[in-house]
C-alpha positions in Angstrom: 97.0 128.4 149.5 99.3 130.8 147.9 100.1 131.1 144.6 103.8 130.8 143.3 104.3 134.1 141.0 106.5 133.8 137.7 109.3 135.6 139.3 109.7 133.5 142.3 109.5 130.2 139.8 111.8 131.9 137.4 114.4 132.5 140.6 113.8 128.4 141.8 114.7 127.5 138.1 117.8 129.3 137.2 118.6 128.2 140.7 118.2 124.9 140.1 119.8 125.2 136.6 123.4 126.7 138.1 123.7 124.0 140.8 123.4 121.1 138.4 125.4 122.7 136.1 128.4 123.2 138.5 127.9 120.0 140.1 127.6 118.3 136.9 130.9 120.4 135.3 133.0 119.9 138.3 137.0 119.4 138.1 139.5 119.4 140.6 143.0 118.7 141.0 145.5 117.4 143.2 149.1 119.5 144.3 151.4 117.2 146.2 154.8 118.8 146.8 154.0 122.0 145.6 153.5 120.0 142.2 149.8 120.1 140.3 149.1 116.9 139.1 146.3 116.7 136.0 142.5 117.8 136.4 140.1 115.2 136.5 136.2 115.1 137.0 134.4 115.1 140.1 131.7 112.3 139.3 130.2 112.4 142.9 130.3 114.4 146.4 130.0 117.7 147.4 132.6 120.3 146.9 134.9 120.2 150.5 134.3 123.2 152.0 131.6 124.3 149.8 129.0 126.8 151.2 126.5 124.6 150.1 128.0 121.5 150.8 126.7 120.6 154.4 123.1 121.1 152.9 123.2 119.1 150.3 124.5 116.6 151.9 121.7 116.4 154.4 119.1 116.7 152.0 120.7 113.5 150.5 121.2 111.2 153.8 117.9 112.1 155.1 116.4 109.7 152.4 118.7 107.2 153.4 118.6 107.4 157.5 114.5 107.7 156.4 114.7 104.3 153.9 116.7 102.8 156.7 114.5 103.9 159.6 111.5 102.4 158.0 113.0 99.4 156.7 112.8 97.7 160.1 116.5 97.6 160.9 118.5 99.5 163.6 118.2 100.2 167.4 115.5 102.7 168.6 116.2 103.7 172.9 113.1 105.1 173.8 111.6 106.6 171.0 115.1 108.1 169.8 116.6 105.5 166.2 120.0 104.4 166.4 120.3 102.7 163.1 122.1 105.5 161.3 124.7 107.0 163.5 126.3 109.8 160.9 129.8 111.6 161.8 131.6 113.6 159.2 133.1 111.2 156.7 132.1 108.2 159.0 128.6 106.1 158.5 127.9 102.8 160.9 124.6 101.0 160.3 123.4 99.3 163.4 121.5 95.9 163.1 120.1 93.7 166.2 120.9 90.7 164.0 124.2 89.0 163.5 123.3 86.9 160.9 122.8 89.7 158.1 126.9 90.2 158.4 
């Protein structure tokens, strides 16, 4: 196994250190009718049309579609789950049992 050298850590760090501290120090604001109405904080999300953004987001809902897959719940066809079906802003959760509703 290879070792990790100082500069590579150093470089996964400061990395680390930026993107919390732009996701934690994020603002945005609204313009309706060519009118800016008063910045306010982000408190969850990814930034819309962020570089990043489609990333991070599947780093988070892979521990959810995972935590659901395993939890018993959902529709497999073959060997391929169903219980998650994921589109853009759009989640459904698929259950064989009425009664949890």
């Amino acid at each position: 196994m290879e070792s990790v050298t100082p500069y590579v850590l150093a470089m996964l760090v400061l990395g680390y250190t930026l993107l919390t501290y732009w996701y934690t120090h994020l603002l945005s604001v609204v313009m309706w009718n060519n009118a800016l109405g008063e910045c306010f904080n982000v408190l969850c999300g990814v930034r819309q049309g962020g570089v990043l953004s489609p990333y991070l987001f599947a780093f988070y809902i892979n521990d959810i579609i995972e935590d659901v897959r395993n939890s018993g719940f959902g529709i497999y066809i073959g060997s391929v789950f169903l219980g998650c079906i994921l589109y853009a802003d759009f989640s459904l959760e698929v259950a064989l049992d009425y009664s949890i509703w």
